[in-house]
N, C-alpha and C positions, 0 to 999 in steps of 0.2 A: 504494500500500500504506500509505504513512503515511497517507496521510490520513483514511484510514477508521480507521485505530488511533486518530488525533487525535479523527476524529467519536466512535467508541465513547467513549474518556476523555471528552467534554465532555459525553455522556448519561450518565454514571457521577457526575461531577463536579454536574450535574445533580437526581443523583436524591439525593444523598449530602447531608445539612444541614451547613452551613462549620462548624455549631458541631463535628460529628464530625469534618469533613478538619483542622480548627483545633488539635484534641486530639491527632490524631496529628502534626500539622506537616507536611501533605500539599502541596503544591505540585508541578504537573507542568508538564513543561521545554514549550514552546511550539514549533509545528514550525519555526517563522525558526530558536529558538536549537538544538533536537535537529540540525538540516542543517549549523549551524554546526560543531555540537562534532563529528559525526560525519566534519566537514572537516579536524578537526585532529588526526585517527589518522595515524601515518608507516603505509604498509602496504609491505613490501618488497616488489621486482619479482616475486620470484621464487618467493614464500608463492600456495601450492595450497593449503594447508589453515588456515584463521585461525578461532583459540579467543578468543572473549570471555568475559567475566566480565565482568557484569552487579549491581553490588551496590546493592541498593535501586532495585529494578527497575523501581516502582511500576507503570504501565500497559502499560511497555515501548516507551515511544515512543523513547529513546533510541539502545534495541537496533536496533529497526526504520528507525531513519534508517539507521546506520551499517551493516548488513545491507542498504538500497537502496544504498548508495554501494559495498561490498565486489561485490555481483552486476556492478558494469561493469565490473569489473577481470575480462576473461575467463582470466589463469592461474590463479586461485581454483575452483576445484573441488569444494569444502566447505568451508562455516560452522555450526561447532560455539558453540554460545550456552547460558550457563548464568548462568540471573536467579536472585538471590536477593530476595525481600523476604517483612519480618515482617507488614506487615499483615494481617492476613486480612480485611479488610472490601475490600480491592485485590484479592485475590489470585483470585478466579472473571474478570475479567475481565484481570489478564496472562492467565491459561492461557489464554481463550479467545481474545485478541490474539496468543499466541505459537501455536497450532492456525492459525491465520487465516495465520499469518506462514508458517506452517511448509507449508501446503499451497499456497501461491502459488508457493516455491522451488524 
């Protein structure tokens, strides 16, 4: 699943000229470091239902690390995720990563 969030972001990143990503100060997390960070959630034993907040969502590869790593934990039951980001020149391609995410789950 990441990884194909990661391919979309690199043909987004791609089509996008640096001098636009550069204006808004766009830089997206890499999947080495997204797997990292989504390593260093405590998640407690006993959580059926885990809420993220997602702020500055940008492609949402963040979310979708740490939503592959919540799916092995089988007492979890449901992952409620709410991204926020201002961009609009990012934003047709989180929804279409988070539709993508959301129908693999």
């Amino acid at each position: 699943m990441l990884d194909r969030i990661i391919e979309r972001t690199n043909q987004y990143i791609e089509d996008m000229p640096k001098k636009e990503r550069k204006k808004y100060g766009q830089f997206f997390t890499s999947v080495e470091t997204a797997r990292y960070m989504a390593g260093l959630f405590v998640i407690p034993g006993e959580k059926q239902v885990v809420t993220v907040l997602d702020a500055g969502a940008g492609s949402g590869i963040l979310s979708c690390a740490l939503i592959e790593r919540l799916e092995m934990i089988s007492e979890i039951t449901s992952i409620q995720v709410t991204c926020y980001e201002t961009d609009i020149n990012v934003l047709p391609i989180l929804q279409e990563n988070l539709s993508y995410i959301q129908k693999l789950s």
